[in-house]
N, C-alpha and C positions, 0 to 999 in steps of 0.2 A: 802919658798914661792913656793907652788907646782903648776905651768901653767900646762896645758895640752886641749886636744879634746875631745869631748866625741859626741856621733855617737848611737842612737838607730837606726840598721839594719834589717831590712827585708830581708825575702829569693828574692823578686823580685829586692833590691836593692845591692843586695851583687857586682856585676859586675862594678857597674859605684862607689860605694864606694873605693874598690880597685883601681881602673882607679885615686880615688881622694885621696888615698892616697900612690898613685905612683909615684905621682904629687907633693906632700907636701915632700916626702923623695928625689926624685933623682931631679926636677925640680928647684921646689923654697928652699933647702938644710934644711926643717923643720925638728928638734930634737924633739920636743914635745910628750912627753908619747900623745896615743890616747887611750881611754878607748872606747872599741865595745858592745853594749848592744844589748839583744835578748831578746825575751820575750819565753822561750823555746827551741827547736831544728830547729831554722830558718836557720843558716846559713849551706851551703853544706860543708862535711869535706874536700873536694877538696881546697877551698874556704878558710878556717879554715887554712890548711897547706900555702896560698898564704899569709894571713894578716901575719900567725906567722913567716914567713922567713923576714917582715921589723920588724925593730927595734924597742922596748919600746907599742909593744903594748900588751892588756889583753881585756880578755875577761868576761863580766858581764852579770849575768841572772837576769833580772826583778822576775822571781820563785823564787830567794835565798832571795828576799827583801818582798815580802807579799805571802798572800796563796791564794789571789784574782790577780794574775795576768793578766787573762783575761780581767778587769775592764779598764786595763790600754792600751788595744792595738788597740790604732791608734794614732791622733794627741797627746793626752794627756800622752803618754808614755816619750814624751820629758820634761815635769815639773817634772814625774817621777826620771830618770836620772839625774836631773840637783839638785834634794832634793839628791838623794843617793850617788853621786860620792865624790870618795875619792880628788876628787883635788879643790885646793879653790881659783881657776881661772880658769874655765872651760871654753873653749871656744866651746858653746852648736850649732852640727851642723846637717841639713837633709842630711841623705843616699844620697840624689840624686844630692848633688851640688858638684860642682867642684872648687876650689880655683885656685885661678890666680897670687896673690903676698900671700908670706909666711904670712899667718894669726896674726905672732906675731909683727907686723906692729901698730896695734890696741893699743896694750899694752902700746906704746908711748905715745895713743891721750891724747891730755890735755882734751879731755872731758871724755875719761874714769878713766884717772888718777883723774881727780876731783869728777866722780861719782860712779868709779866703777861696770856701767852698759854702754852698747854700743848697740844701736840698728839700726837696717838698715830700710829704710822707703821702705813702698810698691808702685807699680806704681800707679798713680792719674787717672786713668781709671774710678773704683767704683767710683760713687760720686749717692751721693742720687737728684733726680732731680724732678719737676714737679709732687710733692706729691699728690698719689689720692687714688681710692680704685680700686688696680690691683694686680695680684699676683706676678709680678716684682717687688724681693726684692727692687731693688734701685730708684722704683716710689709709694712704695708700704706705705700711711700713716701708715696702720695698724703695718706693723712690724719697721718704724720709731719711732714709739710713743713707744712701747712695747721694742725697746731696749733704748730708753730715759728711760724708767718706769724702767726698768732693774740697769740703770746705777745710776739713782737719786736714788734708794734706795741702792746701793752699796756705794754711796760717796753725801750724801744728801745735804753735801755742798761743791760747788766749791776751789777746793787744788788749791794752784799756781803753783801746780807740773799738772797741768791737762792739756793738750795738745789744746793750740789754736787753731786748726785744727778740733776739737771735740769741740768748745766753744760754737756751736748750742745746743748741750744736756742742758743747764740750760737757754734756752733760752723760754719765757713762748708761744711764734705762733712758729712754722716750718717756717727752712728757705722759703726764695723767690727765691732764688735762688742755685743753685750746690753747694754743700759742700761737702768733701770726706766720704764715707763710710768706707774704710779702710784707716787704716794708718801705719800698722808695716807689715815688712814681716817677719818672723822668721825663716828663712832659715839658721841664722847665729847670734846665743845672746852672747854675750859678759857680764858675770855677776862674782862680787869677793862675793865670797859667805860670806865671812868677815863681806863686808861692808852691804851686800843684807838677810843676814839670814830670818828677819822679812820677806822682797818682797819675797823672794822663797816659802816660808812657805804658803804668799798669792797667790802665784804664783800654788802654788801646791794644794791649794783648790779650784780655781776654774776649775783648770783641772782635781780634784776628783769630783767634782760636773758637769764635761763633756754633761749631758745626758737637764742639765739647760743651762748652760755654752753657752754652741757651738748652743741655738737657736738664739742667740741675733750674736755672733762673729763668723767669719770664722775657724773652729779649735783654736787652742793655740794662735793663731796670735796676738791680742791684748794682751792676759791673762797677759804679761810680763809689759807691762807699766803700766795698770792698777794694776796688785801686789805692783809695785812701787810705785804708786801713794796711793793705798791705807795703805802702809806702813810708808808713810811720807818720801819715800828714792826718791833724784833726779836722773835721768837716761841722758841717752846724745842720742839723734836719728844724724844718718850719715844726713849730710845737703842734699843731691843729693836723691832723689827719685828713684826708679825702671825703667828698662825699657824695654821693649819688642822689643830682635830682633830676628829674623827669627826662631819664637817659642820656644825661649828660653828668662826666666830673668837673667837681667842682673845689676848688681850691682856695684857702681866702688867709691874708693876711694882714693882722691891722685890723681882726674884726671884720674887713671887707674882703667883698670876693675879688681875688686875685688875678686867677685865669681859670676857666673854664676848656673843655677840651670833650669830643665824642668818645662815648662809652660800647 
């Protein structure tokens, strides 16, 4: 049973990824192989000599896995990563967050051990409100209906894996009231690729279809539940919502702050 991290970096993120896993080795005592992906010559060899002096980590080029790697860089380079990685409990994380308790904390949950997926919910800010015709996505009917349209031909009938929170999408008027727009953050996935094969594979088409994909969702962000959902696989969301403090999110489980991440 192979755990481990796995980290698609950017040259602008290489400094606070380091800062976080300086933090997982000497801080909170993490062992965990981390696997470092780049899509080309992003990372500084300065940089390169700093990861290779901690422990159990390698380094992965998106170039050695297709001949279109370009296609893959931005949000959607992480469904990338999480299809390609040698370990099959990946814990899928953004360059730019920082960890607070040792990540293999999760591994415990009885809702991942029952689902084998673990997701973190995003702050309740988005919410679609007082539908009209404006170009503010979250008043905005026209792009309400169109990722409704999006979503009812993705999954034309409601799964009991489909998130209450989303339960307006099969609903035949627009709410009356505030409902959330977002619901996942994905600063931090939790997935056993064992148990998830199908979800990733779903996971990994809609984030090869990125250019359709990301008009309806905010990058990747959703793409995980909805793979699972359209997989027939159940997932487990952290009970505790997002929160925003002094421009920074923040994430906490266990009562305590989790991971932290730039807003």
């Amino acid at each position: 049973m192979r755990r481990g991290i796995i980290i698609a970096v950017p040259k602008v993120y290489q400094e606070i990824t380091y800062r976080n896993l300086l933090t997982l080795r000497l801080k909170l005592k993490c062992a965990l192989p981390i696997e470092i992906w780049e899509i080309g010559k992003e990372i500084d060899e300065s940089y390169r000599k700093k990861f290779n002096k901690l422990s159990h980590i390698s380094f992965f080029n998106v170039e050695d896995f297709t001949s279109n790697a370009e296609h893959w860089r931005s949000y959607q380079v992480k469904a990338f990563i999480l299809k390609h990685t040698t370990l099959e409990e990946p814990i899928l994380c953004d360059a730019d967050m920082i960890f607070h308790q040792n990540p293999e904390v999760i591994y415990d949950d009885e809702g991942y051990k029952a689902t084998g997926a673990y997701f973190f919910r995003d702050i309740e800010n988005w919410k679609f409100h007082n539908l009209h015709i404006t170009t503010n996505k979250f008043q905005s009917i026209e792009f309400f209906n169109k990722r409704k349209t999006w979503l009812r031909n993705l999954l034309p009938l409601k799964s009991p894996l489909f998130p209450r929170e989303w339960s307006y999408i099969y609903d035949k008027n627009p709410p009356s009231n505030p409902v959330q727009e977002a619901l996942m953050e994905s600063g931090c996935v939790y997935m056993d690729k064992r148990i998830h094969a199908a979800s990733i594979e779903e996971i990994y088409k809609l984030n090869d279809a990125h250019k359709e994909t990301y008009k309806y969702v905010h990058g990747d962000k959703e793409t995980f539940w909805i793979g699972c959902v359209l997989a027939g696989k159940p997932y487990t969301f952290n009970s505790t919502p997002g929160f925003l403090v002094e421009g920074r999110l923040l994430h906490v489980y266990g009562n305590a702050v989790f991971f932290t991440q730039k807003h």
